[in-house]
mmCIF file of the N, C-alpha and C atoms, coordinates in Angstrom:
data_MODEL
# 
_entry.id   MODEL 
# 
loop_
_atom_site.group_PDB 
_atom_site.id 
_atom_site.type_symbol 
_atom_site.label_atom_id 
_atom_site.label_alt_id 
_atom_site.label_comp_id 
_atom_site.label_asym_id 
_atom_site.label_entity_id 
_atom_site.label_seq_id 
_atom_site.pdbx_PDB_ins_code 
_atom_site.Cartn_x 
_atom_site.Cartn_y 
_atom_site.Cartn_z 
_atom_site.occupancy 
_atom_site.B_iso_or_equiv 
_atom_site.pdbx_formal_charge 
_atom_site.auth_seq_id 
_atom_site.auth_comp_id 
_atom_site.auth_asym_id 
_atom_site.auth_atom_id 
_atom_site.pdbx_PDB_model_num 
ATOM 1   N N  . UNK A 1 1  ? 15.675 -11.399 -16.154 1.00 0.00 ? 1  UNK A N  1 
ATOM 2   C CA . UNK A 1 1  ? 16.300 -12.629 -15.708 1.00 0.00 ? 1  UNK A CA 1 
ATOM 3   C C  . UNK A 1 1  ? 15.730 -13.838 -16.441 1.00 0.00 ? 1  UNK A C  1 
ATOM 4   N N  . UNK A 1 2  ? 15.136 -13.807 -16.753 1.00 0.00 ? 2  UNK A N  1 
ATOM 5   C CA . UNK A 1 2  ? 13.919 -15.312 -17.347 1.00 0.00 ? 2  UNK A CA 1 
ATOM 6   C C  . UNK A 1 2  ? 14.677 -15.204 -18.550 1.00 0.00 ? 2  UNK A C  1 
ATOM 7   N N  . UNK A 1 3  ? 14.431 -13.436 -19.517 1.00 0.00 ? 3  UNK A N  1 
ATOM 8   C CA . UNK A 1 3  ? 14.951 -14.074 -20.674 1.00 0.00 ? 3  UNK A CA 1 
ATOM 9   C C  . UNK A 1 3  ? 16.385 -14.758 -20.830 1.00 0.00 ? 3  UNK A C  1 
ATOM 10  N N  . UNK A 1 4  ? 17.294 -14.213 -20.001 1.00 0.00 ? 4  UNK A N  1 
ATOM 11  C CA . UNK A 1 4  ? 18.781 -15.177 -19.766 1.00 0.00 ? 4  UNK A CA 1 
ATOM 12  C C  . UNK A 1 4  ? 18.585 -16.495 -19.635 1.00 0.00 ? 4  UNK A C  1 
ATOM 13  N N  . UNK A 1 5  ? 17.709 -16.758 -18.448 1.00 0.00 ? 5  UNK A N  1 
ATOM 14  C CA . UNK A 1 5  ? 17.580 -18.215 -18.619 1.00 0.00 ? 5  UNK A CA 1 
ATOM 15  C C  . UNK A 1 5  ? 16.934 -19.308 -19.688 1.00 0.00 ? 5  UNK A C  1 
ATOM 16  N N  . UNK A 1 6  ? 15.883 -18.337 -20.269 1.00 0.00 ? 6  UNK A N  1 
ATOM 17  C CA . UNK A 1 6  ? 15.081 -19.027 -21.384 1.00 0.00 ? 6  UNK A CA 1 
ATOM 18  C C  . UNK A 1 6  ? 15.554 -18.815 -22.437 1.00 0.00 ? 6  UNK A C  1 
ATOM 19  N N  . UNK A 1 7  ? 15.924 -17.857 -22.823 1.00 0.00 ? 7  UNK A N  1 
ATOM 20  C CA . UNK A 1 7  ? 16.480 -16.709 -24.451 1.00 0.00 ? 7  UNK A CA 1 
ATOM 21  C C  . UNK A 1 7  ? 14.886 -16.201 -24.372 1.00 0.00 ? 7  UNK A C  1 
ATOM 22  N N  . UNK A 1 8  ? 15.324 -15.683 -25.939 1.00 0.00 ? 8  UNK A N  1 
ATOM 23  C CA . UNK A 1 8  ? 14.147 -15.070 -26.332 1.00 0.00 ? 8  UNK A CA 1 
ATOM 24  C C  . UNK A 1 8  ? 13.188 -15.784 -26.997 1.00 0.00 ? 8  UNK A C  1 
ATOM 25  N N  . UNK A 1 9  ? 12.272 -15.304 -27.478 1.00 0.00 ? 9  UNK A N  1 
ATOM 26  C CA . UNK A 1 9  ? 10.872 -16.083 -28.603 1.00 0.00 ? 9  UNK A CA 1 
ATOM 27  C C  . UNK A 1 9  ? 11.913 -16.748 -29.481 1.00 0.00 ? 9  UNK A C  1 
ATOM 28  N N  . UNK A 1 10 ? 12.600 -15.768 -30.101 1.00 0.00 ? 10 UNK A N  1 
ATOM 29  C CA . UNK A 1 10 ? 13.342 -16.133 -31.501 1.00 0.00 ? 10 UNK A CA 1 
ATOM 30  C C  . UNK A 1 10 ? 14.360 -17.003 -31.017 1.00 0.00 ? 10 UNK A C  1 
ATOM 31  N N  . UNK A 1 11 ? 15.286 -17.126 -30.180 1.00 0.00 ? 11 UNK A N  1 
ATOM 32  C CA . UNK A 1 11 ? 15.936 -18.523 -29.974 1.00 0.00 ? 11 UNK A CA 1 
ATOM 33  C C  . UNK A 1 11 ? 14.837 -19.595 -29.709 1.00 0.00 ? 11 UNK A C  1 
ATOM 34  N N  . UNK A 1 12 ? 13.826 -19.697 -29.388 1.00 0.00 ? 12 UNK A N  1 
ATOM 35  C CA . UNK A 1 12 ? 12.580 -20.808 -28.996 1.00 0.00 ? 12 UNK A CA 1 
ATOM 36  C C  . UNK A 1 12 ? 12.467 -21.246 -30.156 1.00 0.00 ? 12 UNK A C  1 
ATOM 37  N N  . UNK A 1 13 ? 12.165 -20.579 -31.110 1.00 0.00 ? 13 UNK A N  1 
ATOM 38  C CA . UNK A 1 13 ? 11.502 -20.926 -32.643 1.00 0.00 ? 13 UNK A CA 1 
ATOM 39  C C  . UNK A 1 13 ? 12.693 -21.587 -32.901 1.00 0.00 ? 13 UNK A C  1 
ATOM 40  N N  . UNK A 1 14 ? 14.038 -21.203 -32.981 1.00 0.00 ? 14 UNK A N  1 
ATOM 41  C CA . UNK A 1 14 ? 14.726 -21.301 -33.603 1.00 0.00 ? 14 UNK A CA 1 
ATOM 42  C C  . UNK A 1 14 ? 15.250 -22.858 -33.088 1.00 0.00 ? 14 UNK A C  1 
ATOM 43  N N  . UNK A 1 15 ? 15.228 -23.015 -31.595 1.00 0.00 ? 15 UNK A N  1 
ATOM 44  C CA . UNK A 1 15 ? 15.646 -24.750 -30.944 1.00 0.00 ? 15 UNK A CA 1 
ATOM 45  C C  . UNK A 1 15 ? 14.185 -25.700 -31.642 1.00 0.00 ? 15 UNK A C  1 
ATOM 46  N N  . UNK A 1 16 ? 13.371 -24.945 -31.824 1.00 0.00 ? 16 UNK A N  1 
ATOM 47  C CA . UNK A 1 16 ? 12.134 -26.056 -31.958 1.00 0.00 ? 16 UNK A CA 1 
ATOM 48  C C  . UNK A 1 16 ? 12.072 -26.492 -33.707 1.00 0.00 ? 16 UNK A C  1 
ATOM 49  N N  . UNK A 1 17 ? 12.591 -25.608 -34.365 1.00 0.00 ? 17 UNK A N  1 
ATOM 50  C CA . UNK A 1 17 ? 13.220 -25.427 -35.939 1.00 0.00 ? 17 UNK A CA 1 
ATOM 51  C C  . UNK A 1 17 ? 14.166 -27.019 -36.131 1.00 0.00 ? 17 UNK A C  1 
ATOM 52  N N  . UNK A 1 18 ? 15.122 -26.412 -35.247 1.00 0.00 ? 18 UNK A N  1 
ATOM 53  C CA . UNK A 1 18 ? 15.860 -27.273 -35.176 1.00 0.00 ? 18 UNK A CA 1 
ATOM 54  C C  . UNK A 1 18 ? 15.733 -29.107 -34.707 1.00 0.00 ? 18 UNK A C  1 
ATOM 55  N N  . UNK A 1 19 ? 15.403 -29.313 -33.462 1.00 0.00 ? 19 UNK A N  1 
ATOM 56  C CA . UNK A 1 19 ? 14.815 -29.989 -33.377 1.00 0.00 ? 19 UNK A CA 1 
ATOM 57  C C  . UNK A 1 19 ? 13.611 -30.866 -34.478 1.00 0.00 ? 19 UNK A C  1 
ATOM 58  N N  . UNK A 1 20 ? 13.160 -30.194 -35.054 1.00 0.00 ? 20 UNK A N  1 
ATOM 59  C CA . UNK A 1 20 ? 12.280 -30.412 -36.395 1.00 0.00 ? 20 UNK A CA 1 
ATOM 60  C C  . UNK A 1 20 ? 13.322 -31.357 -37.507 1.00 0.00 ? 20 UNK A C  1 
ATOM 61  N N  . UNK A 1 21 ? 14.159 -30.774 -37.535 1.00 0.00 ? 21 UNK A N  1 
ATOM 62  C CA . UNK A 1 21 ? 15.020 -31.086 -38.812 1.00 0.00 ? 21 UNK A CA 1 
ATOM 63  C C  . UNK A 1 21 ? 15.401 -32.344 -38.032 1.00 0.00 ? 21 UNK A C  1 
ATOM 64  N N  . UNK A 1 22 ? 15.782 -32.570 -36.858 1.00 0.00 ? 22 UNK A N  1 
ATOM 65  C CA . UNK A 1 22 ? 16.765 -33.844 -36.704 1.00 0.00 ? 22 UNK A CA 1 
ATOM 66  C C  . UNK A 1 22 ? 15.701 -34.833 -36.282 1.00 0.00 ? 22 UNK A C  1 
ATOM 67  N N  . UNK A 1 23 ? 14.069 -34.550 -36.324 1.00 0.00 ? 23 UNK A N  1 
ATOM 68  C CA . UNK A 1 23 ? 13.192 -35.515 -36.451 1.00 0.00 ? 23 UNK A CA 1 
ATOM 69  C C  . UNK A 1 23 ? 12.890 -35.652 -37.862 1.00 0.00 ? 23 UNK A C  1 
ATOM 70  N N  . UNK A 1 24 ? 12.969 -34.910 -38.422 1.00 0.00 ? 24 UNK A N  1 
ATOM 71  C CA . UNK A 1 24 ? 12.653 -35.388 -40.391 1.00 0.00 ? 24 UNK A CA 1 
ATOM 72  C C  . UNK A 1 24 ? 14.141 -36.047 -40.449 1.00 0.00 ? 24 UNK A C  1 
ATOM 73  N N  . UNK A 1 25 ? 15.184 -35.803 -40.542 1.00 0.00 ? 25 UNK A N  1 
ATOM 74  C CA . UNK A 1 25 ? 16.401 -36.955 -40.624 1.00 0.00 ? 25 UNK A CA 1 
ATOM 75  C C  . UNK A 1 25 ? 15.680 -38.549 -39.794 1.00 0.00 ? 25 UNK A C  1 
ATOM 76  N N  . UNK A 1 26 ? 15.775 -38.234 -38.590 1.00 0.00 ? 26 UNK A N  1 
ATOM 77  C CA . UNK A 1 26 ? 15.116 -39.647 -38.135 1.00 0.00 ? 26 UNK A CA 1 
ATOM 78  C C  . UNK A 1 26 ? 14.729 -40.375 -38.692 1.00 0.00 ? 26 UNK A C  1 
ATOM 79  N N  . UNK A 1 27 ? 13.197 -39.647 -39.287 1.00 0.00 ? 27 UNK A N  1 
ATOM 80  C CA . UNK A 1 27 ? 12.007 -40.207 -40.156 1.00 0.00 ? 27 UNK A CA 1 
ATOM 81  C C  . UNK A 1 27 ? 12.752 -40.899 -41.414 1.00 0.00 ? 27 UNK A C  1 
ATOM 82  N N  . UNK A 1 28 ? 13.507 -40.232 -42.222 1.00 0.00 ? 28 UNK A N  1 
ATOM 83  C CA . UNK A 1 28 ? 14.246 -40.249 -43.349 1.00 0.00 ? 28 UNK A CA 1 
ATOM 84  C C  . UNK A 1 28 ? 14.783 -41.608 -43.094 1.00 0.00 ? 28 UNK A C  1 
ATOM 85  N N  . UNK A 1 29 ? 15.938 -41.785 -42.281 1.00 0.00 ? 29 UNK A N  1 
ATOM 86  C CA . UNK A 1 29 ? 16.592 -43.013 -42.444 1.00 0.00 ? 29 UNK A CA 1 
ATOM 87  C C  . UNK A 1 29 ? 16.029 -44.275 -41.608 1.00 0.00 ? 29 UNK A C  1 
ATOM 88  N N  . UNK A 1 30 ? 15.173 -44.364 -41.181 1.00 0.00 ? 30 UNK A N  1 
ATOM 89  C CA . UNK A 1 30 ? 13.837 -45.173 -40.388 1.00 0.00 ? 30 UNK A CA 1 
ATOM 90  C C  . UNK A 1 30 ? 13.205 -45.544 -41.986 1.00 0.00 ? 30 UNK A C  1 
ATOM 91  N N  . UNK A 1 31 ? 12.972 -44.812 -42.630 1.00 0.00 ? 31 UNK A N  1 
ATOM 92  C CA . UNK A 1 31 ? 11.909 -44.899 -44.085 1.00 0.00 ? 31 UNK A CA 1 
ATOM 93  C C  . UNK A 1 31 ? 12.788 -45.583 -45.123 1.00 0.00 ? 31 UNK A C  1 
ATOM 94  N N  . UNK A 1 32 ? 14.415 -45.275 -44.754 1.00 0.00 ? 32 UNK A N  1 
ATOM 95  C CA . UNK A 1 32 ? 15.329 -45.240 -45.878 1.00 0.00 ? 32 UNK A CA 1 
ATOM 96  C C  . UNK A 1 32 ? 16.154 -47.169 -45.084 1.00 0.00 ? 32 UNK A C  1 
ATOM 97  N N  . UNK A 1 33 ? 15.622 -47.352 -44.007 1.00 0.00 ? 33 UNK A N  1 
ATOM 98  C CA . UNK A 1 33 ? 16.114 -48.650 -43.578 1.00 0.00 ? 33 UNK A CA 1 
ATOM 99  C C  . UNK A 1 33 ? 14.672 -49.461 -43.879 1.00 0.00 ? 33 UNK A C  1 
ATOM 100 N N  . UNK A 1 34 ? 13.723 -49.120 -43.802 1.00 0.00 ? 34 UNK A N  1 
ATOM 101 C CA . UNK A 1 34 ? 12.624 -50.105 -43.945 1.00 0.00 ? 34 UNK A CA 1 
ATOM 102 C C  . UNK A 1 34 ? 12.081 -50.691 -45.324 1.00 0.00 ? 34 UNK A C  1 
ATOM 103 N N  . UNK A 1 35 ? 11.760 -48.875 -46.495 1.00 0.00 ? 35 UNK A N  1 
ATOM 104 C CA . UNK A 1 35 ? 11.820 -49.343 -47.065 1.00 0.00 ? 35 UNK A CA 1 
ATOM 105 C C  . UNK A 1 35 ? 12.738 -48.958 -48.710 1.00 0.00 ? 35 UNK A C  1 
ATOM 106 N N  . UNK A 1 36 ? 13.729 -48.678 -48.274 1.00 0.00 ? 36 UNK A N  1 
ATOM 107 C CA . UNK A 1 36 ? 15.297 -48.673 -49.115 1.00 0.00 ? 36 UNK A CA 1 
ATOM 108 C C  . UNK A 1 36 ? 15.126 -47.661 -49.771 1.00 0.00 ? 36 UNK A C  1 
ATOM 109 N N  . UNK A 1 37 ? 14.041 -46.635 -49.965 1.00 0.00 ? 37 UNK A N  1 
ATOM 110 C CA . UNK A 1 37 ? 13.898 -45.429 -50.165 1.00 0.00 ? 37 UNK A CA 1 
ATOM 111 C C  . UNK A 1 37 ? 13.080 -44.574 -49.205 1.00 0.00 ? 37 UNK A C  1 
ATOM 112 N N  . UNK A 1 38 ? 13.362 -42.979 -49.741 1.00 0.00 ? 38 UNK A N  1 
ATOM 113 C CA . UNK A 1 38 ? 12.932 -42.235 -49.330 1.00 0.00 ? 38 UNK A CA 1 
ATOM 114 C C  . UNK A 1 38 ? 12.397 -40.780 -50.344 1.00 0.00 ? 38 UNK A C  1 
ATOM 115 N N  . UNK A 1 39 ? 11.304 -40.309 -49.885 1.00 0.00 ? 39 UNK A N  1 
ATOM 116 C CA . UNK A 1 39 ? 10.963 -38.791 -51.016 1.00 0.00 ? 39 UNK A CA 1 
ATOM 117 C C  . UNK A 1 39 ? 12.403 -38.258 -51.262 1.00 0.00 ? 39 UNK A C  1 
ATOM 118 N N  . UNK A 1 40 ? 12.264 -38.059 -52.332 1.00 0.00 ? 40 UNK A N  1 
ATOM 119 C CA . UNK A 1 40 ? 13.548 -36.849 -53.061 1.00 0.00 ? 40 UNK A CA 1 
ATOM 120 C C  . UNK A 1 40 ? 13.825 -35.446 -52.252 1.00 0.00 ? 40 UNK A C  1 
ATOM 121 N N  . UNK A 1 41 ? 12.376 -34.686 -52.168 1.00 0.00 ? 41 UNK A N  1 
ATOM 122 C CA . UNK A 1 41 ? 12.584 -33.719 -51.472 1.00 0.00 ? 41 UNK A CA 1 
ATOM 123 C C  . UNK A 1 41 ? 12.721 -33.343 -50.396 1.00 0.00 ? 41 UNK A C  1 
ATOM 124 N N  . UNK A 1 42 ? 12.534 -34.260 -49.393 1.00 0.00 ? 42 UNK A N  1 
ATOM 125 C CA . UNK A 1 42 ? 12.280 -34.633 -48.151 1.00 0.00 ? 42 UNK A CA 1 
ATOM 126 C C  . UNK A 1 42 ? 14.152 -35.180 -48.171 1.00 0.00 ? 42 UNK A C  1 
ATOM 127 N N  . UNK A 1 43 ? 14.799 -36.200 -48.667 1.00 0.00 ? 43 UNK A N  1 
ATOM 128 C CA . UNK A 1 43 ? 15.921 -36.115 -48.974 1.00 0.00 ? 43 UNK A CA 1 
ATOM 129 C C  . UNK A 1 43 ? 16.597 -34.754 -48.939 1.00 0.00 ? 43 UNK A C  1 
ATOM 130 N N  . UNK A 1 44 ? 16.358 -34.187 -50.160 1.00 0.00 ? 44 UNK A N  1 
ATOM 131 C CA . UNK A 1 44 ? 17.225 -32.994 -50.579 1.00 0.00 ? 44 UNK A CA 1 
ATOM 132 C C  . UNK A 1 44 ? 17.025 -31.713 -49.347 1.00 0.00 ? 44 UNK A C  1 
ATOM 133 N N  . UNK A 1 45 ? 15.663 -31.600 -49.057 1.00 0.00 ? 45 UNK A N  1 
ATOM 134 C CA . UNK A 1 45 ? 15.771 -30.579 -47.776 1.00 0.00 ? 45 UNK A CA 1 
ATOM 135 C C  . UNK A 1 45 ? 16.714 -31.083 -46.110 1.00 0.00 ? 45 UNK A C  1 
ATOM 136 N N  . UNK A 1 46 ? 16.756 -32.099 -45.923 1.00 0.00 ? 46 UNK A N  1 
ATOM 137 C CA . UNK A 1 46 ? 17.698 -32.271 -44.958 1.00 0.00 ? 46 UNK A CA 1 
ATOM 138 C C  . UNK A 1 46 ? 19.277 -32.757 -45.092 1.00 0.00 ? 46 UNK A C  1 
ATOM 139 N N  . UNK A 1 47 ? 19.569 -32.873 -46.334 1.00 0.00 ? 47 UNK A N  1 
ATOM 140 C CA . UNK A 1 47 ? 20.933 -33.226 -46.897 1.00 0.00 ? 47 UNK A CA 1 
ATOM 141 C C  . UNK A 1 47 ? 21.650 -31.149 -47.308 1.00 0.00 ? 47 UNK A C  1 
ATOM 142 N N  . UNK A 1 48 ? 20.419 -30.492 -47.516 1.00 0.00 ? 48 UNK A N  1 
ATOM 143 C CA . UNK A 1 48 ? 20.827 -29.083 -47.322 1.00 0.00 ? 48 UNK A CA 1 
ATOM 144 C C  . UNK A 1 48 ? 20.779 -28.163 -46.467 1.00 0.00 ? 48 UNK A C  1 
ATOM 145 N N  . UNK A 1 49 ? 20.113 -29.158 -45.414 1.00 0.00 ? 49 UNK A N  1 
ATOM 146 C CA . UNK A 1 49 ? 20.420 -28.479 -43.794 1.00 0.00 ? 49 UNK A CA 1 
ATOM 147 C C  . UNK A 1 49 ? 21.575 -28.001 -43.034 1.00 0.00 ? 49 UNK A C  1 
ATOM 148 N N  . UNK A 1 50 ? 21.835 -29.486 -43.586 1.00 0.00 ? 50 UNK A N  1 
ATOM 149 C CA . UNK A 1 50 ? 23.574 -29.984 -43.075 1.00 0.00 ? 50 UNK A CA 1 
ATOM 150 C C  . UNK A 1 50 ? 24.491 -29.505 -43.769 1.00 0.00 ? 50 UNK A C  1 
ATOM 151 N N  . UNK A 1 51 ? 24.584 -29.188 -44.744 1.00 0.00 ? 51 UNK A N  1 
ATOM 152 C CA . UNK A 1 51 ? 25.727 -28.244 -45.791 1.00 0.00 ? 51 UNK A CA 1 
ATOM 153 C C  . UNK A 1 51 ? 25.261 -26.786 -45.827 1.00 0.00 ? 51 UNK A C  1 
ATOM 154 N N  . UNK A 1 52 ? 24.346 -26.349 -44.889 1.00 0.00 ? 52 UNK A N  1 
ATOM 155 C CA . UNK A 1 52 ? 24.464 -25.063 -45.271 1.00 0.00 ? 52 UNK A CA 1 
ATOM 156 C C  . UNK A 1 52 ? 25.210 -24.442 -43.784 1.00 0.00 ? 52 UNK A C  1 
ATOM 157 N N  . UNK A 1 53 ? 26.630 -23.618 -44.059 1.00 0.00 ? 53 UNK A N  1 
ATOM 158 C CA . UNK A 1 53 ? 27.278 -23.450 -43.367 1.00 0.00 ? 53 UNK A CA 1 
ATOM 159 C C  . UNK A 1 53 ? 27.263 -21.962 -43.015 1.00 0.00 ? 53 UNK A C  1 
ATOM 160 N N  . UNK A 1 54 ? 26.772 -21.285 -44.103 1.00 0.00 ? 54 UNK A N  1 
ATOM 161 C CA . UNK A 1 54 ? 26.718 -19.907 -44.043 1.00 0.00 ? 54 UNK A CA 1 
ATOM 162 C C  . UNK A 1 54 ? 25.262 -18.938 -43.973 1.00 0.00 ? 54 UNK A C  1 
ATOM 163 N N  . UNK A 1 55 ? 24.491 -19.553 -43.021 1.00 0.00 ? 55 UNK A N  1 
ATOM 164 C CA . UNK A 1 55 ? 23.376 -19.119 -42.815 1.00 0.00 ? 55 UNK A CA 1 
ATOM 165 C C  . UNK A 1 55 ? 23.213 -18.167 -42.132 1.00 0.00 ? 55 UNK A C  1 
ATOM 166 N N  . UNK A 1 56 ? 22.057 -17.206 -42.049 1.00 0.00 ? 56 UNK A N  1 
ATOM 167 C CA . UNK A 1 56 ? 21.875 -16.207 -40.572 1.00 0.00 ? 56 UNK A CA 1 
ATOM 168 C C  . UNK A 1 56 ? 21.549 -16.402 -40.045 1.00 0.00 ? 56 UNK A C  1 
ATOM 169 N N  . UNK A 1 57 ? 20.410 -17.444 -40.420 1.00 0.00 ? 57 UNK A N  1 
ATOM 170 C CA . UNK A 1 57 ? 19.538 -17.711 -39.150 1.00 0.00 ? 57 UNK A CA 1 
ATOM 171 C C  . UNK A 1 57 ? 19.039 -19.668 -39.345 1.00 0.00 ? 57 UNK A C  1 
ATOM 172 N N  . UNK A 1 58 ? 18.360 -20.067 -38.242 1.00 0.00 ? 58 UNK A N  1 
ATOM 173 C CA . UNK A 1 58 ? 18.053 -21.445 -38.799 1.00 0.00 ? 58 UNK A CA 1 
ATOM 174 C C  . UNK A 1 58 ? 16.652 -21.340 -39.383 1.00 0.00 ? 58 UNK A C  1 
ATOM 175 N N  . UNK A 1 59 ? 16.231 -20.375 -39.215 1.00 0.00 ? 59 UNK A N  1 
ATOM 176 C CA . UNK A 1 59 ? 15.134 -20.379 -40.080 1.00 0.00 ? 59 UNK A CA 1 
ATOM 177 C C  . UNK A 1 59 ? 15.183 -20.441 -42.015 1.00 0.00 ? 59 UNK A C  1 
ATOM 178 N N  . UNK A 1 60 ? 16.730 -19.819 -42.297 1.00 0.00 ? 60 UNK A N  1 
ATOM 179 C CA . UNK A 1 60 ? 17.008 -19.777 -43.518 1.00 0.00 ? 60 UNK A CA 1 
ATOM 180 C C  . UNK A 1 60 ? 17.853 -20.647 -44.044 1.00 0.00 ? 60 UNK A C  1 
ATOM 181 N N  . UNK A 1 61 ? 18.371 -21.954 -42.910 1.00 0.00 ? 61 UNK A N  1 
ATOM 182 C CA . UNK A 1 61 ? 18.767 -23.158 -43.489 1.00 0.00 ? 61 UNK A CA 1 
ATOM 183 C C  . UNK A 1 61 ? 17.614 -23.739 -44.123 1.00 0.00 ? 61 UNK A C  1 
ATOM 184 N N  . UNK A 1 62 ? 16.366 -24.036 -43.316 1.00 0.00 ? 62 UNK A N  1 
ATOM 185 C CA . UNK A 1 62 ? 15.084 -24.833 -43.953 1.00 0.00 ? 62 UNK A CA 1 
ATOM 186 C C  . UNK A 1 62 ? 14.102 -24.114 -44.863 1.00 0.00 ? 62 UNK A C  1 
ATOM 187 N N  . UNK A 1 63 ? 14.190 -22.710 -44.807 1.00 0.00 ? 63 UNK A N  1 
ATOM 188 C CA . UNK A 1 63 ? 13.543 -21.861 -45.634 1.00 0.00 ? 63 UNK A CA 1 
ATOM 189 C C  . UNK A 1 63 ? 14.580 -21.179 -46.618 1.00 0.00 ? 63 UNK A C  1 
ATOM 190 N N  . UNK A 1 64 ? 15.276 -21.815 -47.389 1.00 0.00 ? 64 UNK A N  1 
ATOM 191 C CA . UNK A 1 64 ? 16.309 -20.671 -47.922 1.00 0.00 ? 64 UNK A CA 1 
ATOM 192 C C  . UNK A 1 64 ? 15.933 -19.847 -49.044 1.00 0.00 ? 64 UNK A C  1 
ATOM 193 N N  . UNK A 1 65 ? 16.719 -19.041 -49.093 1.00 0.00 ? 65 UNK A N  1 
ATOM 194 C CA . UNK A 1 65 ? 16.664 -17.475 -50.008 1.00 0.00 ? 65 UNK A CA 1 
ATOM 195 C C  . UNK A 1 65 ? 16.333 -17.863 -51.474 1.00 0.00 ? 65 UNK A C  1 
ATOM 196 N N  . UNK A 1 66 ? 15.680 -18.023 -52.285 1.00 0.00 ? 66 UNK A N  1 
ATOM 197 C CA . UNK A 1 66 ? 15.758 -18.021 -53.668 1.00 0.00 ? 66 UNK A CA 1 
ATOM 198 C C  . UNK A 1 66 ? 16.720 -17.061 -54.312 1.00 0.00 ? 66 UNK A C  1 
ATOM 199 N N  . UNK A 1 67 ? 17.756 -17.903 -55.406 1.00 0.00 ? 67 UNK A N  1 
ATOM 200 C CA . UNK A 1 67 ? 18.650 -16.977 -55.926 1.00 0.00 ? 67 UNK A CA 1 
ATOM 201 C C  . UNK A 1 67 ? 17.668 -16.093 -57.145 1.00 0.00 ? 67 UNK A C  1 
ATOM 202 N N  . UNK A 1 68 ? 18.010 -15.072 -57.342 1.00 0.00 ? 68 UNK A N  1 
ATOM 203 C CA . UNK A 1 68 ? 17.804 -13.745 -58.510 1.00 0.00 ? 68 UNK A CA 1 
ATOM 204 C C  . UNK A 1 68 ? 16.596 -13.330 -58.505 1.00 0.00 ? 68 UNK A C  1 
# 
């Protein structure tokens, strides 16, 4: 019964993952209103959060697969 109500470990990781990303966006445009920039990569990892549509998991939106 708990796990129904809670999920499992791996949905936990996976809301707290998440959650993560939409506090680095925060940070991002807080940094990107104050001071008119922001890191590149720190950019590019949450601008490929959001376009990645075909993921398995959310762990492999922010960690993704290296191609070859």
């Amino acid at each position: 019964m708990l796990r129904y109500l809670f999920g499992s470990q791996e949905s936990e990781r996976e809301r707290v993952l998440a959650l993560a990303g939409i506090d680095q966006a925060a940070a991002l445009v807080q940094r990107i209103a104050v001071e008119g920039s922001a890191p590149h990569l720190a950019l590019r990892a949450s601008i490929r959060s959001v376009l990645a549509l075909e993921a398995d998991s959310v762990l492999e939106i922010f960690i993704p697969k290296r191609c070859g």
